[in-house]
MARZA-70813 format. One line per 10 residues: number of its first residue (from 0); for each residue x, y, z of N, C-alpha, C, O. Coordinates in steps of 0.2 Angstrom, whole numbers. Last residue first. Example, Ala and Ser with C-alpha at 12.3 -4.5 7.8 and 13.67 -1.06 7.14 Angstrom:
// residues 2
1 = 64,-11,35,68,-5,36,64,0,39,67,6,40; 66,-28,39,62,-22,39,66,-16,39,71,-17,42
END
This chain:
// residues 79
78 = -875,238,-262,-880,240,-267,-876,237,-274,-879,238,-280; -864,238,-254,-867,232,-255,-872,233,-259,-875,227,-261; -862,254,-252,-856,250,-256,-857,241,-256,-853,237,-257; -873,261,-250,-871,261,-256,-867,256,-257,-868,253,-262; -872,255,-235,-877,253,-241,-875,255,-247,-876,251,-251; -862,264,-231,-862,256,-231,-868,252,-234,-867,246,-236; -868,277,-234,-862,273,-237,-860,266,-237,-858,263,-242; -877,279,-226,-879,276,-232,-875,273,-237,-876,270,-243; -871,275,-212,-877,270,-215,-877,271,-221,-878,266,-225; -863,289,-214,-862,284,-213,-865,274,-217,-863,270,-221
68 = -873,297,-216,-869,296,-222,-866,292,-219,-863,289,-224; -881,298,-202,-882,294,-206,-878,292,-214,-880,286,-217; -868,298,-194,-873,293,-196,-876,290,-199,-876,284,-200; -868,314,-198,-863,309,-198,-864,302,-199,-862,299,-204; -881,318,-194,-878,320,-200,-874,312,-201,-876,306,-203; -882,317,-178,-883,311,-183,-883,314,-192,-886,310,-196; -864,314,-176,-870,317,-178,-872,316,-178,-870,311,-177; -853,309,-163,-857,308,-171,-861,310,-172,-865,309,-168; -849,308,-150,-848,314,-154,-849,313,-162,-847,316,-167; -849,295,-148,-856,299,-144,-854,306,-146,-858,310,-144
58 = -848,282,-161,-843,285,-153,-848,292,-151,-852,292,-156; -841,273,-172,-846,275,-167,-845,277,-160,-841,274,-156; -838,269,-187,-836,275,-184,-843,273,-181,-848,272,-184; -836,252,-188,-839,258,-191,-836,264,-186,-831,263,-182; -824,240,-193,-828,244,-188,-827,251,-191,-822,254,-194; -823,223,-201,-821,230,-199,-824,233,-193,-827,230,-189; -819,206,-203,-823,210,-201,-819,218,-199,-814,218,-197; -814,194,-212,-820,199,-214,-822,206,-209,-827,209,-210; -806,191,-205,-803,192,-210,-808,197,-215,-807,201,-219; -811,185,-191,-806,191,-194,-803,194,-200,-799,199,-201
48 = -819,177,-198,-822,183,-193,-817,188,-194,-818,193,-197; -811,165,-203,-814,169,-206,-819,178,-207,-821,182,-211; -805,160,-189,-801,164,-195,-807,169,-200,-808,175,-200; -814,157,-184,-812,162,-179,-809,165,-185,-810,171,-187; -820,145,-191,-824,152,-192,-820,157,-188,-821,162,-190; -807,139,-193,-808,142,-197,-814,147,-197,-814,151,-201; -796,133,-183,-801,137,-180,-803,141,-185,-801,147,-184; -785,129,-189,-788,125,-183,-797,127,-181,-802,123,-179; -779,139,-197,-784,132,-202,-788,128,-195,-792,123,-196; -764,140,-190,-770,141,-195,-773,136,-197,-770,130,-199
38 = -764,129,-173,-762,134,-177,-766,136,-182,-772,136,-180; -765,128,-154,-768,129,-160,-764,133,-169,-761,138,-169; -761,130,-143,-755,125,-146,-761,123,-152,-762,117,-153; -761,140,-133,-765,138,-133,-763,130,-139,-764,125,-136; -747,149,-138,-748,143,-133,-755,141,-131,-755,139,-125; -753,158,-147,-750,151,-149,-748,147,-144,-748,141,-145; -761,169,-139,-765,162,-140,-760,155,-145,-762,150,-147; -748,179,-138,-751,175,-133,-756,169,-135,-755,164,-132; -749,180,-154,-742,179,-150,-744,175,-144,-743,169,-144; -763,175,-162,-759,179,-160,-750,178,-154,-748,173,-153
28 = -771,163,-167,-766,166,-171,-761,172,-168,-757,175,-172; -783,164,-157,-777,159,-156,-769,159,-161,-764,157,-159; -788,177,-159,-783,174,-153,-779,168,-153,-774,167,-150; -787,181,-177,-792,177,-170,-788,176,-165,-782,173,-167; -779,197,-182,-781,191,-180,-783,189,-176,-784,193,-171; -785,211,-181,-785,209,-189,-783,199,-186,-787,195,-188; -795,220,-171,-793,211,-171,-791,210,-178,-796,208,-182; -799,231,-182,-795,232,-172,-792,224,-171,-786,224,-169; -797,240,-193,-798,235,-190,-795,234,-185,-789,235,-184; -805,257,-197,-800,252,-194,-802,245,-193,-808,244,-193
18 = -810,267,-207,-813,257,-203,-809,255,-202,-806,251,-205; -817,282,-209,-812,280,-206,-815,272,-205,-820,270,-203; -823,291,-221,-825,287,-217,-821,281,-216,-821,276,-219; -822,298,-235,-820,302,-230,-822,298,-221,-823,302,-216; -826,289,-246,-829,296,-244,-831,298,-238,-836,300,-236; -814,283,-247,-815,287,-253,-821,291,-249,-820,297,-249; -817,274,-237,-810,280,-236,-813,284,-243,-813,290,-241; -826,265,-243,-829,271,-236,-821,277,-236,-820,282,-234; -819,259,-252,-824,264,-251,-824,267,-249,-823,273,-250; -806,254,-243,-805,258,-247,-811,262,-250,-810,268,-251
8 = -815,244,-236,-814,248,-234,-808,255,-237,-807,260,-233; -820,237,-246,-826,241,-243,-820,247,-239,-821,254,-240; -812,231,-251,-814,234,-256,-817,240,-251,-817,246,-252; -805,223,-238,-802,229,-242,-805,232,-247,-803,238,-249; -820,214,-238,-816,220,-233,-812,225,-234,-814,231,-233; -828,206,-243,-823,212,-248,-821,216,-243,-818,221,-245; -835,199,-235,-829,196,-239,-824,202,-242,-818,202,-243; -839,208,-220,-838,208,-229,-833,204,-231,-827,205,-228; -847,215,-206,-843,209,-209,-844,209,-217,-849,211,-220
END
């Protein structure tokens, strides 16, 4: 999680390091959670989680090469 989301996530794309965001909304802002009969601003940690959060490349064909330029990329980019 990063307030700089798009910053961070343009980083890591500069050195060749994929972050999707998988949940870009919290469930009650989505199509099925509007009948839940919440709107924005109701649920502002759910909102905030989404708005900061990405994901790293993890998955059981990683290196640990990979890994680790992973780690130290996400430390460079809060350095």
């Amino acid at each position: 999680m990063t307030e700089q989301r798009d910053e961070m996530i343009a980083f890591m794309k500069s050195r060749g390091i994929g972050t999707p965001i998988h949940y870009p909304l919290p469930m009650h802002l989505t199509r099925a959670g509007r009948k839940l009969g919440y709107k924005e601003g109701d649920l502002p940690v759910s909102e905030a989680y989404a708005s900061q959060t990405l994901t790293l490349p993890a998955h059981q064909f990683l290196t640990d090469e990979e890994i680790a330029y992973t780690i130290d990329s996400a430390r460079a980019f809060f350095a």
